[in-house]
N, C-alpha and C positions, 0 to 999 in steps of 0.2 A: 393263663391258668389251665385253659380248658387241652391246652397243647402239652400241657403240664403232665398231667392225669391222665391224657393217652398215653404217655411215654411211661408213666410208672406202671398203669394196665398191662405194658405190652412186656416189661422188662416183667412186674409180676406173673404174669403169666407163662413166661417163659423159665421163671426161677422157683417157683412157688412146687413143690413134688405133686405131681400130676396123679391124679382118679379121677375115678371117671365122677365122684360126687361132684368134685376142685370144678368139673370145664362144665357142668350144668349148672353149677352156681355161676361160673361167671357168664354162660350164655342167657341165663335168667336176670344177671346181674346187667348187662349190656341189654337186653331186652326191656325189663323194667328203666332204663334210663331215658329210653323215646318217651316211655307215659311220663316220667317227669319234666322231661324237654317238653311236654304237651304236643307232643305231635301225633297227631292220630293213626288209629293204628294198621290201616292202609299202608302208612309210609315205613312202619317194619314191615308187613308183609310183603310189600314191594321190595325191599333192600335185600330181604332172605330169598324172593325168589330170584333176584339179578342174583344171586349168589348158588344157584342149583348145580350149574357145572362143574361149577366149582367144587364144589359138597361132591358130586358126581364124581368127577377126574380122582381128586384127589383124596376123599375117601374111599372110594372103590380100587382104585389102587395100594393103599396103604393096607386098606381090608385083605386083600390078597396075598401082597407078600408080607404082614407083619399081624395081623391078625385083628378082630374085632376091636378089642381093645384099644388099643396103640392108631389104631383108624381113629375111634372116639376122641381119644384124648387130643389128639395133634390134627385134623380137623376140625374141632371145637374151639382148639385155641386160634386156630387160623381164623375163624368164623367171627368168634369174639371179638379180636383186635380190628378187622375188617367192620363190622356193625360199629363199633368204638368210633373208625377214624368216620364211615360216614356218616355218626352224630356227629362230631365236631365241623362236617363239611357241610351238615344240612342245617347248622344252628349257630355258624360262625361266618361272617362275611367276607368272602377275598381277602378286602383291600384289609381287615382287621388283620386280619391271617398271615400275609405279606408283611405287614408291617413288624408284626415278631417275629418271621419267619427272618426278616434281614436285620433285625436288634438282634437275637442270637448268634447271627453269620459275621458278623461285622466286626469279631476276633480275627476273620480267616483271612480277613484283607491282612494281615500281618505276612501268611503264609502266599501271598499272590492271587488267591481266592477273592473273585469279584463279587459280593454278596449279594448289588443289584442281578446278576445274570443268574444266580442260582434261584434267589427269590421269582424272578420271572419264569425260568426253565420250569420249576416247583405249580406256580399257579398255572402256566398252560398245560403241564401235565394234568392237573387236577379238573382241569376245565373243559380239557380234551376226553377225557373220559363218558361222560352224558354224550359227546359227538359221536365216539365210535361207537358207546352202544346201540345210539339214533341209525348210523347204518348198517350194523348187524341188523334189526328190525327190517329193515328197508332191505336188503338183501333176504330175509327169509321171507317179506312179503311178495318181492318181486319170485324169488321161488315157488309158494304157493301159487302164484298167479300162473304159473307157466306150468303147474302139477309136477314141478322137480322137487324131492325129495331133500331136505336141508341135509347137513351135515358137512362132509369135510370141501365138497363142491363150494361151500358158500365161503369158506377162505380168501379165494384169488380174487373175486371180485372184492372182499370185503375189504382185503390190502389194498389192493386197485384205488378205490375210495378214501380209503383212509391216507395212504399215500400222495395221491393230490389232491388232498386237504391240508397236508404238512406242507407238501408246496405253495399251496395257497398262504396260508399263513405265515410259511418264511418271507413267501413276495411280500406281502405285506407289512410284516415287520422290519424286511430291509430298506423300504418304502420311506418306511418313517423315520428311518436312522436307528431302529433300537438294535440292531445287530451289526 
């Protein structure tokens, strides 16, 4: 259900005619849904702030070439469906998650489409995520430590890292047969 309701979120929000009243109602509208999930409210300020550069790249960009406006709307709605999906990933368990995720897919085995491999591709991306931002952190603290200045420097390591962690985790998984 709750997989449900992001998808109509995301589809409304993309179809619904856009103001700028529409994308503060619904970033107030995805905001107020943590107090009701009872998650304290640390855990939106925390989601908004993993969400800065974003706000940052992407608004300020949009700001520039298409103007204040059009920055609000279409970085609000970005913002929105992003908070949306990680209510459903902070208030919904994997293996729950997985398991709808391959009762929906399990049409596509028709078309060749293996639903167990999409459902697993699906959860290690999801899972993967909290890891690379763990060594983004770990790369801007190793920066601090040395008095280098973060920014685009902290890329190559941060692929560095992240990429043999996907090796790790292919070993791994070809280990056990699931690949």
């Amino acid at each position: 259900m709750k997989l449900l309701i992001l998808a109509a979120a995301a589809l409304a929000l993309s179809l619904v005619p856009p103001s700028e009243w529409s994308i503060a109602g619904a970033l107030a509208a995805a905001s107020s849904l943590y107090a009701l999930a009872r998650l304290p409210l640390r855990v939106l300020v925390g989601e908004i702030w993993r969400l800065r550069w974003l706000v940052l790249v992407l608004g300020g960009a949009l700001l520039v070439f298409v103007g204040p406006v059009a920055a609000w709307i279409s970085t609000g709605r970005v913002i929105a469906i992003v908070l949306l999906a990680s209510l459903l990933t902070l208030t919904t368990r994997m293996g729950e998650l997985i398991e709808v995720l391959r009762g929906l897919l399990a049409p596509a085995r028709r078309f060749g489409i293996d639903p167990e491999s999409v459902t697993m591709t699906i959860a290690l991306t999801i899972t993967m995520i909290p890891v690379v931002a763990g060594f983004a952190a770990q790369v801007r603290e190793a920066q601090r430590a040395r008095g280098a200045r973060s920014g685009l420097r902290g890329v190559v390591p941060l692929m560095v890292r992240t990429l043999r962690h996907a090796d790790e985790v292919g070993d791994a998984l070809a280990a056990r047969g699931a690949v």
